[in-house]
C-alpha positions in Angstrom: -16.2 -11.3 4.5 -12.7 -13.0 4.9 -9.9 -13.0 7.6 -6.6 -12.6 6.3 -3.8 -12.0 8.0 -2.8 -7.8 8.9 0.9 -6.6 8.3 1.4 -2.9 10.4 3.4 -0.7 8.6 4.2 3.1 9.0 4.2 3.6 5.5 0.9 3.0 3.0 1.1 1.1 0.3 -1.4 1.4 -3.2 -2.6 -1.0 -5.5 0.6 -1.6 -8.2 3.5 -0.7 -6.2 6.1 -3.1 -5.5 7.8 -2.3 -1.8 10.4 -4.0 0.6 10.1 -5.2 3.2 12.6 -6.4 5.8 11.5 -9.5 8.1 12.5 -10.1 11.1 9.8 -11.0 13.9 8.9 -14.6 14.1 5.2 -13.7 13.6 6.0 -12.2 10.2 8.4 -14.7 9.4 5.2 -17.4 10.2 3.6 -15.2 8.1 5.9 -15.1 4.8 6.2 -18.3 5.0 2.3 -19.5 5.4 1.9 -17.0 2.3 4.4 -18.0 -0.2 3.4 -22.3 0.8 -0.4 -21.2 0.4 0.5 -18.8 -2.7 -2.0 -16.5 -0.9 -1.2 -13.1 -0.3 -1.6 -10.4 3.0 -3.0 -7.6 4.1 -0.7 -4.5 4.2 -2.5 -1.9 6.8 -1.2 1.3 7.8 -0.5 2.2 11.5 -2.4 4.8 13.3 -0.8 4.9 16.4 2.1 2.8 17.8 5.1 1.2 16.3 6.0 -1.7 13.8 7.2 -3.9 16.3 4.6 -4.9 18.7 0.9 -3.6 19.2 -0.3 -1.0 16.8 -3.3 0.3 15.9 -4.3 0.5 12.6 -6.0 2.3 9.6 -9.5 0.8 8.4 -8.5 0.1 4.8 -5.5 -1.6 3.3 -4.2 -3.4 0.4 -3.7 -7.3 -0.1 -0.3 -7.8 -0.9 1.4 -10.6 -3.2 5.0 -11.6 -2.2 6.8 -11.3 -5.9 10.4 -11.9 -4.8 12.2 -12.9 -1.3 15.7 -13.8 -0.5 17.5 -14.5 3.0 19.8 -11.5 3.9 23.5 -11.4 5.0 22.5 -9.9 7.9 19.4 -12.7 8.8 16.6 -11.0 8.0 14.3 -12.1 5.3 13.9 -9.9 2.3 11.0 -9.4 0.6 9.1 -7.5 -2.1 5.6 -7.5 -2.1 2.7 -5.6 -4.5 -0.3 -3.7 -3.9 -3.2 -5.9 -5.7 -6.7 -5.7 -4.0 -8.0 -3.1 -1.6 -10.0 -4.2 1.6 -11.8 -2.5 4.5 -11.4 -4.1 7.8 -14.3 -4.6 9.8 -12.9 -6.1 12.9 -9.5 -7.5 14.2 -8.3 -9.9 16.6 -4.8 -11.3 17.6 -3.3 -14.7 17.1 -1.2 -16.4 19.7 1.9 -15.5 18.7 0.1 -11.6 18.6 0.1 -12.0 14.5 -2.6 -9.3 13.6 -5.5 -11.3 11.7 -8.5 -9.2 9.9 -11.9 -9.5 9.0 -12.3 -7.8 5.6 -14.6 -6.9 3.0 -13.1 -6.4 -0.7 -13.9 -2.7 -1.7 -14.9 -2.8 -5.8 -12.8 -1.3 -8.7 -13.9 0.4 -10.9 -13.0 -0.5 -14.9 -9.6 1.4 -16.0 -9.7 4.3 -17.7 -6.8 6.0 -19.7 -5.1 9.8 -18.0 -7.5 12.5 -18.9 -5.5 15.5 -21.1 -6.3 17.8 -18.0 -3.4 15.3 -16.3 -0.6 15.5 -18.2 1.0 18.1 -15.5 0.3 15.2 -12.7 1.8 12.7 -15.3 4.9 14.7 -15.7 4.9 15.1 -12.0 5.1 11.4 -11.0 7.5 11.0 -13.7 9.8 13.5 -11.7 9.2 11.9 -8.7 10.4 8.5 -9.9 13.6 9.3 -10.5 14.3 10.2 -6.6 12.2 7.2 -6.0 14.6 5.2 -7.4 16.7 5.6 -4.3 13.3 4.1 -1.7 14.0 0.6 -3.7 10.2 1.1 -4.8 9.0 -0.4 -8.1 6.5 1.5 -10.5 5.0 -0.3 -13.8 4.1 1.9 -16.5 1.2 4.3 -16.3 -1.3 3.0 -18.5 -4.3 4.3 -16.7 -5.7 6.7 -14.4 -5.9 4.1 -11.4 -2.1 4.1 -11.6 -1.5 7.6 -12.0 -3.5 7.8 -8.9 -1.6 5.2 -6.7 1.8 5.8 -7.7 1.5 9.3 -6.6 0.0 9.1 -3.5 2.5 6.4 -2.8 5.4 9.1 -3.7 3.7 12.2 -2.4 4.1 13.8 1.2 0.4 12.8 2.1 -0.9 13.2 5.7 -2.0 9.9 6.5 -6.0 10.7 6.5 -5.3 11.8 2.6 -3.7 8.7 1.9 -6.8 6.4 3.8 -9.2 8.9 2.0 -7.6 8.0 -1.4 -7.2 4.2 -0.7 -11.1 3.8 -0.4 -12.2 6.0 -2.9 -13.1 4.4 -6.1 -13.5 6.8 -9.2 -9.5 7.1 -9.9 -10.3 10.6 -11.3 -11.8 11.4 -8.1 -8.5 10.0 -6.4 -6.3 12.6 -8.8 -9.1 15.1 -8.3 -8.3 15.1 -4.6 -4.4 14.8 -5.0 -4.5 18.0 -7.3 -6.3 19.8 -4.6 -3.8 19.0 -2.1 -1.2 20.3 -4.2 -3.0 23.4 -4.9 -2.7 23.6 -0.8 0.7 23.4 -0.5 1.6 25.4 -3.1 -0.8 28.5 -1.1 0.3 27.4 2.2 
């Protein structure tokens, strides 16, 4: 188990994507700051209930974040980009004095890579799709070189419900990830 320090957001973010974020709440700002001088990353957690500024409950599982770029805005806030790297389930929360969410975590395992299946190729030309509108949300996809980042990148893009996206974030067999994506589509496409 570790604490780390929990970063609310209404949107989730997966293992290899690169997001923005914009800064502005002094905790946060404490918290950029502590993280780029310690060269240690976050947690990213999505919100359940409640709103990014102030209290908000939170999702069980999130991602640990590494700040790979940050610049001061025009307009004062801090700009930063930060990437998905290691999944984590929280086991327990508490608040710091300035109300900075801090968790106690365990690191859920990975399994090793493996390359797309054949029976993906329609998901792969999917997500390719997808990242051209993508372009325009200022996210940042690597290549797909495995079925882990098939996976993530499209239940980042995808119009999950947020139970999906918690239910994909802790599963660990990547083909059991696209399994349950594929099935989702198959729902909307019915529905």
């Amino acid at each position: 188990m570790q604490q780390i320090p929990l970063f609310p957001l209404r949107v989730a973010l997966f293992p290899g994507v690169t997001l923005p974020l914009r800064i502005f709440e002094q905790r946060y700002l404490r918290l950029v700051t502590e993280s780029l001088k310690s060269d240690r990353g976050f947690g990213v957690v999505l919100i359940r209930s409640g709103g990014e500024v102030g209290r908000a409950q939170i999702w069980p599982v999130g991602v640990q974040v590494e700040i790979v770029d940050w610049s001061q805005g025009d307009e004062g806030l801090l700009h930063v980009d930060v990437r998905g790297e290691r999944r984590f389930r929280v086991l327990d929360t508490r608040r710091d004095e300035d109300e900075l969410l801090l968790g106690d975590v365990e690191w859920l395992p990975d399994r090793p890579e493996q390359p797309v299946p054949p029976e993906c190729d329609g998901l792969l030309a999917m997500l390719e799709e997808l990242k051209e509108h993508a372009a325009m949300l200022s996210l940042k996809f690597s290549p797909v070189d495995s079925a882990d980042a098939l996976s993530w990148q499209l239940a980042q893009l995808l119009p999950l419900e947020d139970s999906v996206r918690i239910e994909l974030l802790s599963t660990e067999d990547p083909l059991e990830r696209l399994a349950t994506i594929a099935s989702n589509l198959d729902r909307w496409t019915r529905e």
